[in-house]
Steps between C-alpha positions, in 0.01 A plus 500: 500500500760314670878569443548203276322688219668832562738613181609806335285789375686416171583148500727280363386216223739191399360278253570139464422250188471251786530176307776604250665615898471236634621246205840698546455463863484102460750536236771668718458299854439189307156420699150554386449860647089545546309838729568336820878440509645777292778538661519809808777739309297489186239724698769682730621575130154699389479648842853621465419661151265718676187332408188564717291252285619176233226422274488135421388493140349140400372308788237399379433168279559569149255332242649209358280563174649836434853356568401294197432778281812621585714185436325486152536826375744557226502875600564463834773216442654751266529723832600226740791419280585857494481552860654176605690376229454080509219498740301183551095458528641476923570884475173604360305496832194751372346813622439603850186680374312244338394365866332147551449506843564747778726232690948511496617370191701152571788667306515752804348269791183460721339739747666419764826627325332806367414564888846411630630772255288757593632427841840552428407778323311676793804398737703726304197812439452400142122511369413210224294585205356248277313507191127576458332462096202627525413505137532147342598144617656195333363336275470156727358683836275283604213801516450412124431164591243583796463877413507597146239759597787698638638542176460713216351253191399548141361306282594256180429794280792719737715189491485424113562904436806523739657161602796654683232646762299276599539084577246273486435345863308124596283578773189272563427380200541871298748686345596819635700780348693627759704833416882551543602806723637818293632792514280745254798577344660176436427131379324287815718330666416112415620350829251686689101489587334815509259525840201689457442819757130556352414257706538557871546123613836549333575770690398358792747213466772738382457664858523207637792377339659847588402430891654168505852598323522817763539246801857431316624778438506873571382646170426369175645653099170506245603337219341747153280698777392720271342239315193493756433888487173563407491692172824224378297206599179693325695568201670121458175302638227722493312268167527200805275718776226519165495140385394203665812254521493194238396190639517616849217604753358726275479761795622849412680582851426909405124443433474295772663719793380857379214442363304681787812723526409797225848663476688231738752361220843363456665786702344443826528131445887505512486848778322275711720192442844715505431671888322115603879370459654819621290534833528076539890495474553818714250359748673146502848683581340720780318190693870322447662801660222485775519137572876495554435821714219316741607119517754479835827327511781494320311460170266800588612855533907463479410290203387817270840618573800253477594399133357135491229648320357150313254428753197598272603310201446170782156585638180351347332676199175654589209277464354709220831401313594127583257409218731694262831398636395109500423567144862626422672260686300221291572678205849540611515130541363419172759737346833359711324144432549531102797700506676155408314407207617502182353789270286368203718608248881338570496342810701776683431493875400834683857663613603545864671786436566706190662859441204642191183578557246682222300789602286550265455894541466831360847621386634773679 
């Protein structure tokens, strides 16, 4: 591993509500302040508080139909006020965990800027860490719209019993009852769309996802982790991996992949899937540190060990991935393209900066 990854046996973690930062940012220079041109003391500022990593929390695109449910909440206006006494529907941006696409939010900029900061962050032997949610998405990810499969759904019965868990979804000509993600212990959360690890395309494209956010960054924070353990996700989901989902496929993923596996079941499903992403991302970082090692010239050996450390965030995905990445830029697009329309209910247009955003998660 090349010196640009090296940190402390005990390291260092600064975290950073990245939008609300850089609203003040934009606020205090009087310039819109995006990833790419923060300005250089800001980082010689967590260097100099002894950081060894910052950990960028919302990058990614919030969904614009969960920030709804938050401007239309009573409850949650109740808490804005209190928060942020005389706060406007500009302020409520939504939560960084109810993810639409995998591309930078345009509250926070593009990726060239998220690549620029990493290299100023490298320059100055700071690691970046970004989010990772492996349990649910939000609830206008376009997966529900070309793979509802790789969510968990019920059925009208589930929906008409418990209307807070489920939402009814339009997908080719049917109605789908797509579940929210939960906590066992509390209420779902109703911005969210819970993805379904019974069925192993899911986590397929999970790993995938996983592989294309580690070229950014140099570690990622699991958003509710534990929810994809194997005896919580049993516990919370388990009636899913017995029925066959309403007005879907009809294909019950565990019949279907261990049904000439007596004694194969949901444990070696997510084993298997767990060490696949370890072994890929540990692999991916050792042929980095190898190619930097081999290639000659200035970019080749010296370049594993001066600062300027941004060189892999530039280089081409691997083919196996450019599929996947053209799909989040596209979604990406689609997301900064109506991030100036007016919301259906009051005309408000979608905020370029804003200090509140709603979490909806498990008290502490």
């Amino acid at each position: 591993m090349s010196q640009k990854f090296l940190f402390r046996e005990n390291p260092e973690l600064y975290e950073i509500n990245t939008a609300a930062w850089l609203f003040e940012l934009s606020r205090k220079l009087g310039r819109q302040v995006s990833l790419g041109n923060v300005p250089p003391e800001e980082w010689d500022r967590l260097k100099d508080l002894g950081m060894d990593f910052a950990w960028l929390m919302g990058v990614w695109t919030r969904s614009q139909e969960g920030r709804k449910i938050s401007l239309n909440s009573r409850e949650f206006r109740h808490l804005f006020e209190t928060v942020l006494p005389g706060c406007t529907q500009e302020d409520i941006i939504g939560s960084c965990y109810s993810i639409s696409v995998y591309g930078p939010d345009p509250l926070v900029g593009t990726w060239d800027d998220l690549v620029r900061a990493r290299e100023e962050m490298h320059r100055r032997g700071l690691g970046l860490i970004l989010d990772f949610v492996p349990n649910h998405t939000g609830i206008d990810h376009y997966w529900l719209g070309e793979h509802p499969e790789y969510y968990i759904q019920g059925s009208a019965e589930h929906y008409a019993r418990d209307p807070e868990a489920f939402f009814p979804l339009k997908c080719k000509g049917k109605t789908l009852y797509i579940a929210h993600g939960r906590d066992p212990n509390f209420p779902p959360w109703t911005d969210t769309a819970q993805l379904n690890y019974f069925n192993p395309e899911t986590r397929l494209a999970m790993i995938d996802r996983l592989k294309m956010i580690s070229r950014y960054c140099d570690g990622v924070r699991c958003d509710m982790a534990m929810l994809v353990l194997n005896d919580i996700f049993q516990r919370v989901w388990g009636w899913a991996n017995q029925t066959k989902p309403a007005g879907g496929s009809g294909v019950n993923h565990y019949e279907k992949y261990n049904a000439k596996k007596p004694g194969s079941g949901t444990t070696a499903f997510f084993v298997v899937g767990i060490f696949v992403g370890i072994y890929i991302i540990l692999a991916s970082i050792w042929l980095e540190w190898r190619r930097s090692r081999e290639t000659p010239g200035p970019a080749g050996k010296n370049a594993g060990k001066n600062a300027a450390a941004g060189a892999a965030g530039n280089r081409p995905a691997p083919r196996d991935l450019q599929a996947d990445r053209e799909a989040e830029r596209e979604a990406a697009a689609r997301a900064s393209a109506q991030a100036g329309q007016s919301d259906a209910d009051g005309g408000t247009s979608r905020p370029h900066c804003g200090q509140i955003q709603v979490n909806m998660l498990t008290p502490m």
